[in-house]
N, C-alpha and C positions, 0 to 999 in steps of 0.2 A: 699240161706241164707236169713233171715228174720231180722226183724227191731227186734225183739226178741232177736236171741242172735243163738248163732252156741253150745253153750257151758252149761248147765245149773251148776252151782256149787252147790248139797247137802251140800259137807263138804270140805270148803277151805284146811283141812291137817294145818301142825303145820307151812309150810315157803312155798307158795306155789308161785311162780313169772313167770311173761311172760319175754323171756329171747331172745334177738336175738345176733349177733357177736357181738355187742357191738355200741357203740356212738364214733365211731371216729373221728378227726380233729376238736377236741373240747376242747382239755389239754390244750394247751394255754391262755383259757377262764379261765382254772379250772373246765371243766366239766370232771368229771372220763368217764372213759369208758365203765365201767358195763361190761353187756353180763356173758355168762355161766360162772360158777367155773371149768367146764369141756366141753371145747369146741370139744372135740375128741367125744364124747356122742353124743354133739348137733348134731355136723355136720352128726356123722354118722345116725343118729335118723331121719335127715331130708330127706337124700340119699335114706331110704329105703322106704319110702312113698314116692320119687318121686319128693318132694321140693325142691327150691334152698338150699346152704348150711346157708344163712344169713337168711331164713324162720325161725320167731320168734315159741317158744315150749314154754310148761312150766315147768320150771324146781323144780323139787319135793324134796322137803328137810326134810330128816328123818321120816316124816309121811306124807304119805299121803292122796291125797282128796277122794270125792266123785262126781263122773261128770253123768250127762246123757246127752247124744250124742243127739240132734235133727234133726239130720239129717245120711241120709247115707252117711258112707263114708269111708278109712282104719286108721289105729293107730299102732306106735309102742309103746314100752318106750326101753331105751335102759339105760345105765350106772348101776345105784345101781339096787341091784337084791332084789325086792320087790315080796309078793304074789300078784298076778294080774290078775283078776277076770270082765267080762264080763258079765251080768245077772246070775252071778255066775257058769258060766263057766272059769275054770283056763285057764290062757295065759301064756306063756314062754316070761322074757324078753328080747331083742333082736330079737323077731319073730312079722311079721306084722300080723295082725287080724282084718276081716273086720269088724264092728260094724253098727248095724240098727238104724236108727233115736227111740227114747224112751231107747234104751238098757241103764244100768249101768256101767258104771267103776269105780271099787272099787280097791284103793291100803289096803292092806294089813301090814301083818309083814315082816320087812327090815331085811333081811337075811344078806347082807356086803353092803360096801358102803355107800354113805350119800347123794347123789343125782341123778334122775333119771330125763330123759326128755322125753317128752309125745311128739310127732310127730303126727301131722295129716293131712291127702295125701290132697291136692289143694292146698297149699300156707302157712301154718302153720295157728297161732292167727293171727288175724286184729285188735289191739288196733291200736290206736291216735297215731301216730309218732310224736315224740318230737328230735328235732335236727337232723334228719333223720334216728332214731332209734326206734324199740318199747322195748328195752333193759330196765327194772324194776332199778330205782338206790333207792336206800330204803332212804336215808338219805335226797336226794331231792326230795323225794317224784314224782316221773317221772314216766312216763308210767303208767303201770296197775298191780296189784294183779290178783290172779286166782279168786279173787272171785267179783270183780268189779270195771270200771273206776275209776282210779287210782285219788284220791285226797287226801288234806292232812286231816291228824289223821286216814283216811281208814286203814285197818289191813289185812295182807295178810292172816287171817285163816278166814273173813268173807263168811258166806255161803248167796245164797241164789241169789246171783247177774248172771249174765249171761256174757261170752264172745263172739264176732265176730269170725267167721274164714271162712278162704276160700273154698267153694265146692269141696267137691273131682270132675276132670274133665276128668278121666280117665274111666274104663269100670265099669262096676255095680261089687261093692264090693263082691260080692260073686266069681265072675271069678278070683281073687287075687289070686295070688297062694301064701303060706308065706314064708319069704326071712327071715334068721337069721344069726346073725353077731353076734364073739367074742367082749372080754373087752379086750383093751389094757393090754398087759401082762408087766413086769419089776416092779420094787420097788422105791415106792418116794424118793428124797430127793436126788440128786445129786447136789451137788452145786459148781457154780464158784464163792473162795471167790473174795472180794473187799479189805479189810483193815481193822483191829483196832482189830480185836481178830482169837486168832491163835485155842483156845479149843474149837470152834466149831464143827469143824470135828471128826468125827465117834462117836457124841454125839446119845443117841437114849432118845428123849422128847417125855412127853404128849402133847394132843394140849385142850385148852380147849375151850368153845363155842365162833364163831364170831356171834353177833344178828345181827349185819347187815351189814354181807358178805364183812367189809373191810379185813378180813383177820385172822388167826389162831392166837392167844395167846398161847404162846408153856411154858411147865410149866418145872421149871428144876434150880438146882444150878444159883446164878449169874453170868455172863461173865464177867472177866475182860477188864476194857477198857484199850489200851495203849495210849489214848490221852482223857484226862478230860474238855476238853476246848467244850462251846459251838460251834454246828454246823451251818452255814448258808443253811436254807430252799433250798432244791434242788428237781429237778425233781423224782416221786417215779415212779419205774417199776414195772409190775404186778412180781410179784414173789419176790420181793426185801426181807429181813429178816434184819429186823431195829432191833434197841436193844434198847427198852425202859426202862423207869425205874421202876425198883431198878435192871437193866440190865440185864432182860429177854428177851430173840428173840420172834420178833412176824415176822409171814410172811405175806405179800400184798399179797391179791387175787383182793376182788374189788377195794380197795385201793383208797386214794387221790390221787390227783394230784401230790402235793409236800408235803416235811415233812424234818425235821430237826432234826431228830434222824439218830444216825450213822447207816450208811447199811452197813454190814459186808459181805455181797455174795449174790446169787442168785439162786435162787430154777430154774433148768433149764427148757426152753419149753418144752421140751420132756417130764419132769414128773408132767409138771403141770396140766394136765387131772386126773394126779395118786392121786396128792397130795390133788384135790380137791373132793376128795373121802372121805377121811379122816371122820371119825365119833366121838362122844365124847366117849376116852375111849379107841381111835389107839393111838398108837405110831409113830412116825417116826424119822428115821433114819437116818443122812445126810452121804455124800459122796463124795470127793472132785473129782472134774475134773477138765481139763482146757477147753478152750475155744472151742479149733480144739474137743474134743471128745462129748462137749456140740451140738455143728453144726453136729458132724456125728450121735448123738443120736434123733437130730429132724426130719433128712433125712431119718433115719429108724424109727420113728414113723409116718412122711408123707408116705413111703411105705406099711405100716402097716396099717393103714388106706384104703389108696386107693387097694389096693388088697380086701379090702371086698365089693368096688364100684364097685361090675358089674352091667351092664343097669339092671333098677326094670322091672318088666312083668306088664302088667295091669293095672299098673297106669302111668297117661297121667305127663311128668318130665314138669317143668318152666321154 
């Protein structure tokens, strides 16, 4: 790696962010937590190049960039199925491909889905950790863009900048043999309600654009509230589905900390890799559970996951 940059950026893409599990033990400050919209992608994206599962990616939102690799090393992307092109040779997403220092990587046309994350074998991106994170929060301006150290008014589609990252330190990228992993399969929107509206359930909404990944604006008839009285500011959960006003649901992805709008339920773990797929233009569909079926639905998506974890060949893991 070089004082240069591991990463060159032609064309930052239209939301392009370095993204790790997120800034934890920090809510109590009021620091969000950030990290992926879909962390079932990250993790797997990181597995298959060999990384830890908290090795920072970047995670590619509806368009993509343009990078040249300076260095040898492997790459996956995995989640949203984009066209994926290597000095103009096509790549399947979910399958690793070794890449030569000067090659190209060019995202394409976005086929489903709305986020994809780019993995590369030695340790992910090396931006600056802030609060022991290198997790992008847009609104605090934290971390890094894919297109350069992260400061304020910077813009996540600037080209031209360079990022860090770690040596691949495994065997020379051409011995890689390529390792390919499914999408998590099932339908978003399962939710355990909480209180104050009952017509929720078996609603199917549009979602319209979040600009800075605090979460979906879901477009649809108003909700009735059954209690009109201000709320006191309370703790927000990733998934949480507030009812703002003029008492439309919006659902937390990156979310505040706290918020004072009524939570009506929760978009469960299990489909919150699904739901942050979402593109402008899906639908989605909620689905009531309870609690006991929310926990058996995350136990078989941690299974479903870890079945595509077998040891990677050829590249050296962290």
């Amino acid at each position: 790696m070089t004082a240069s940059g591991y990463l060159h950026v032609v064309k930052g893409g239209l939301l392009t962010t370095v993204q790790d599990l997120g800034r934890w033990h920090h809510q109590a400050e009021g620091v969000p937590v950030s990290g992926p919209m879909d962390a079932y992608s990250h993790r797997l994206a990181n597995h298959l190049v060999g990384n830890a599962p908290d090795a920072a990616t970047l995670e590619v939102t509806l368009m993509g960039p343009e990078l040249v690799v300076e260095a040898d090393t492997v790459v996956v992307v995995t989640g949203a199925d984009f066209d994926l092109t290597c000095n103009g040779e096509p790549h399947a997403v979910g399958t690793t491909f070794a890449v030569r220092a000067g090659q190209v990587l060019r995202f394409g046309r976005r086929r489903q889905g709305a986020r994809a994350y780019l993995a590369i074998a030695g340790g992910g991106v090396l931006t600056p950790p802030v609060l022991g994170s290198r997790a992008t929060h847009w609104s605090a301006a934290w971390a890094a863009s894919a297109a350069v150290p992260w400061r304020r008014g910077s813009r996540a589609d600037r080209s031209g900048g360079r990022l860090s990252a770690a040596p691949c330190a495994g065997a020379d990228p051409a011995d890689v043999r390529p390792r390919t992993a499914a999408r998590p399969a099932g339908a978003p929107g399962r939710v355990v309600h909480r209180r104050g509206v009952a017509d929720l359930h078996e609603r199917e909404l549009p979602y319209l654009d979040p600009p800075d990944r605090m979460g979906y604006r879901l477009e649809g008839p108003p909700l009735a509230r059954t209690d009109d009285r201000e709320l006191i500011s309370e703790p927000v959960a990733v998934g949480a589905i507030q009812c703002l006003p003029p008492a439309s649901p919006s659902s937390c992805f990156g979310r505040q900390t706290a918020g004072g709008y009524p939570k009506i339920g929760y978009v469960i773990s299990a489909d919150l890799c699904l739901a942050g797929q979402l593109a402008p233009g899906d639908f989605i569909e909620f689905e009531r559970c309870t609690h006991a079926e929310a926990v058996a639905a995350l136990i078989a998506r941690e299974r479903q996951l870890m079945g595509q974890m077998t040891p990677p060949r050829g590249v050296a893991t962290t």
